[in-house]
Phi, psi and omega in degrees: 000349195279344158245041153306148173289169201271349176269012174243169185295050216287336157336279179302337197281291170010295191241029143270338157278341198275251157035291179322277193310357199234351191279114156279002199240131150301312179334314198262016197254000187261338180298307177315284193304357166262350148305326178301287179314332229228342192254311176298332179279350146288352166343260188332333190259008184278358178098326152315134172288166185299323157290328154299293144357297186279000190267296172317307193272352179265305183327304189277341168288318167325312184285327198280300165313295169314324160316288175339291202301301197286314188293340180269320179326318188296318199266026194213141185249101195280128182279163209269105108281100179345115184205164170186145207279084171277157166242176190207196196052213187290355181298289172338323183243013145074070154182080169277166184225190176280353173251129168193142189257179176246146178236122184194172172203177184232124180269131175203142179314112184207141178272345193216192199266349203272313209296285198337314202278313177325321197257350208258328178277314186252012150295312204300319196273339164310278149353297193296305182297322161316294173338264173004262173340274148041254182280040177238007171270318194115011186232097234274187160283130205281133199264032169257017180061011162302021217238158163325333193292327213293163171260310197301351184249344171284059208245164213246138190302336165262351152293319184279359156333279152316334165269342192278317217269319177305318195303292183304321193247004180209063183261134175229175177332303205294300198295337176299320175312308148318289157325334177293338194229277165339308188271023160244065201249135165220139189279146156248325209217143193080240182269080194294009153306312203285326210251315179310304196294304183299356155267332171285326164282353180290312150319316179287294196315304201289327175262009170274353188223106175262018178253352153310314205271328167310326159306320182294330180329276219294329174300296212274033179252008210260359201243144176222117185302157174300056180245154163277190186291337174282008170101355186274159169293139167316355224217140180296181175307315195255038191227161196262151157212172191302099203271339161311303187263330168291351162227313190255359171277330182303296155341301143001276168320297161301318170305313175284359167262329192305303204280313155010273166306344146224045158061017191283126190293003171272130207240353213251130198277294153349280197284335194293291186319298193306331191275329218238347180328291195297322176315345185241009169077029100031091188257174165306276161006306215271300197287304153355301180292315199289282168310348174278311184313310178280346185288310183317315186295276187340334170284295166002279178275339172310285210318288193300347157245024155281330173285358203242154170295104158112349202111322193286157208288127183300118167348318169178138170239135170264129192287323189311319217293017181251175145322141188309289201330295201288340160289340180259007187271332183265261234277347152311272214300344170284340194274332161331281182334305182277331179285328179295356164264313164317314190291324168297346199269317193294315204267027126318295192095007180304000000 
């Protein structure tokens, strides 16, 4: 943060990290963190692109967890064992937005399957007690129950191990889904080796088996941006659309079969595109476009939900309801959207 631009809070983030970093009471991490918040929801209007925003704000959410994780850690006598803390989704790939729920999980060193479930019994209460916490942060909980907490997310490196090798050599619905969330896993906080091996395998499995990442295609082929056939936005004057899912998950998406498919350890979709782009026949130009595109949308959705009371993801948006400039700037990032699916149908066969 210390090389923030002069037009952002830089004071304040400032001395809310010093603050952070010095805070001993849990008691006293959800008041910091509405302070926190309250300075992020000015983000979007600092002038920053959008991917810078979402970069600042996982950066600062990052801190905030970890603070949370060493403090709760102190009230539970965790056995010494090797363990670390993931996160995954947009935590993970480090394009939080002002709304985010938590997706995370726990990893820890075990020798057998007996150690596991036994070492799995004195994570869990931990785990749980982060949640909480957490969401007494602002980070609500998740409501598919993806969390640390969950014992299906509380696992010994060779159960997730096992699960990586199911998903990927035994794909159904669930597990494309899954992968949709889990193969954007990142460690953040405790032995960050153990959540690093399990990203290098995620990778090794996914580019040794290319009828997973064909499958992974055809789902995320199932979403289509709003446009007609001359390229325009879709949508009557009253009528709304999803800027999340009709937009900036596409991108997501197409990024994360990219980099997949050659193993690039990078999970954050701006380095995905950048690494794995030129592999997929890709020009510079192309990945450039891409990446402006998704930032803009992503400034979008900051923007309108810094305007909603509280943050929150907006109900619906109307494209009538922007300015020409910014309209024609929302239909440029969607036809972005269809040509990186067009790249996908080809370098398929869809």
């Amino acid at each position: 943060m210390d090389e923030l631009l002069p037009d952002l809070p830089t004071a304040e983030l400032l001395a809310l990290k010093s603050e952070l970093a010095r805070l001993d009471d849990l008691g006293s991490l959800a008041e910091l963190a509405g302070r926190l918040r309250a300075v992020q929801l000015r983000l979007p209007a600092s002038g920053l692109v959008g991917e810078g925003v979402c970069a600042l704000i996982s950066r600062l959410n990052d801190k905030l967890t970890a603070r949370v994780l060493a403090l709760v850690a102190r009230r539970h006598r965790l056995p010494p064992v090797d363990w670390c803390w993931l996160a995954m989704g947009s935590e993970g790939r480090d394009e939080q937005t002002l709304v985010s729920d938590q997706d995370n999980g726990l990893v820890f060193s075990a020798c057998s399957a007996g150690e596991a479930e036994a070492l799995r019994q004195l994570f869990l209460p931990f785990a749980q007690e982060a949640n909480q916490q957490l969401a007494a942060c602002g980070f609500s909980l998740c409501p598919g129950n993806i969390m640390a907490g969950n014992p299906q997310w509380c696992l010994s490196a060779d159960e997730w191990r096992e699960r990586f090798i199911d998903w990927v050599r035994c794909p159904d619905p669930t597990a494309l889904l899954n992968a949709t969330i889990f193969f954007d896993l990142r460690p953040l906080y405790g032995s960050l080796t153990l959540g690093q091996g399990l990203r290098s395998l995620i990778g090794r499995l996914t580019s040794d088996t290319p009828a997973f990442l064909h499958l992974m295609a055809a789902n995320a082929l199932q979403v289509h941006p709003p446009l007609g056939f001359l390229g325009d936005v879709a949508v009557d004057d009253d009528e709304a659309i999803d800027l999340k899912k009709f937009g900036s998950r596409i991108f997501v998406d197409v990024a994360r079969i990219l980099a997949l498919a050659v193993a690039t350890p990078a999970v954050n979709s701006f380095a995905r595109l950048r690494e794995a782009g030129p592999a997929a026949g890709m020009q510079p130009r192309e990945i450039a476009a891409a990446q402006a595109a998704l930032s803009h949308l992503l400034r979008l959705r900051l923007e309108l939900q810094a305007d909603t009371a509280g943050g929150g993801e907006p109900a619906a948006f109307k494209p009538v309801e922007l300015h020409e400039l910014d309209r024609a700037l929302l239909r440029e990032c969607l036809r972005q959207a269809r040509r990186l699916q067009q790249r996908l149908k080809l370098n398929y066969c869809l």
